[in-house]
C-alpha positions in Angstrom: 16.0 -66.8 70.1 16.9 -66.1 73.5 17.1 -62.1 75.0 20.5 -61.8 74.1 21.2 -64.9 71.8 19.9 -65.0 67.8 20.1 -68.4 66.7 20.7 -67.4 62.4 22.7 -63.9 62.5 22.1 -64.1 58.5 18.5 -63.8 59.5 18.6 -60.0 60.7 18.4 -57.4 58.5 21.7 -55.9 59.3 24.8 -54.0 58.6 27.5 -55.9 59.3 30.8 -54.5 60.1 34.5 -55.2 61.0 37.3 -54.0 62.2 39.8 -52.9 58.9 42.7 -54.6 61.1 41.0 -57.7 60.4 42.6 -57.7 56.5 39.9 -58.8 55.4 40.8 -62.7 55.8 37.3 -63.7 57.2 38.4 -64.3 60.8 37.2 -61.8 63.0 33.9 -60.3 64.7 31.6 -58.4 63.1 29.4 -55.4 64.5 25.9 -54.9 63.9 23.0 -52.0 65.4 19.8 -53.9 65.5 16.8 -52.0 67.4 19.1 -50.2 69.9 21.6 -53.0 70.6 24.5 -54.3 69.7 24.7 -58.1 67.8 28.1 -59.5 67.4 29.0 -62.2 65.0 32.0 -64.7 64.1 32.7 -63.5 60.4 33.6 -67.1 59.4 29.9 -68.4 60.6 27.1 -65.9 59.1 24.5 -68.0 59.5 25.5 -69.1 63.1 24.2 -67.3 66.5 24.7 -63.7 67.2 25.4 -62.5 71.0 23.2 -59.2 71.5 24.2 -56.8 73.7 23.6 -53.1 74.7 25.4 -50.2 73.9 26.3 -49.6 77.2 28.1 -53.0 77.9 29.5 -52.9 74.2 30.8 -49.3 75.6 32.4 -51.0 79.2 33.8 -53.5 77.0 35.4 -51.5 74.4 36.9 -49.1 77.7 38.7 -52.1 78.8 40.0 -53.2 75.6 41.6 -49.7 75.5 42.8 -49.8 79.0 44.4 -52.9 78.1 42.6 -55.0 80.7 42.5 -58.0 77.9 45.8 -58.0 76.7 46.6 -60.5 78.4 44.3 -63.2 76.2 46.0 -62.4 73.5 49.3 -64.1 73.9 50.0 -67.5 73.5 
């Protein structure tokens, strides 16, 4: 494990969340608090790595999603 990479997300003791837009089909990110950060994992790949980041960059990017300043990634 790196700062701001954990090699096995399955490893942390963790509760994982989604987003409910994500219906539930397995492909999406899940959220998790671990010791005053934020780890984000691929929901298809539990045991794969988690990106670790902190609240306030989770915070800056969460801004810009609502701004819309990544809308643009999401069409083909």
């Amino acid at each position: 494990m790196t700062d701001h990479v954990i090699d096995d997300a399955s490893a942390l003791d963790a509760q994982w969340q989604r987003a409910e837009a994500s219906g539930g089909n397995g492909n999406c990110f899940e959220f998790a608090s671990i010791d005053g950060k934020v780890a984000v994992r691929h929901s298809k790949a539990p045991h794969g790595p988690a990106l670790l980041f902190t609240t306030s960059e989770l915070a800056a990017m969460l801004d810009g999603a609502r701004n819309g300043e990544f809308d643009h990634l999401t069409r083909p």
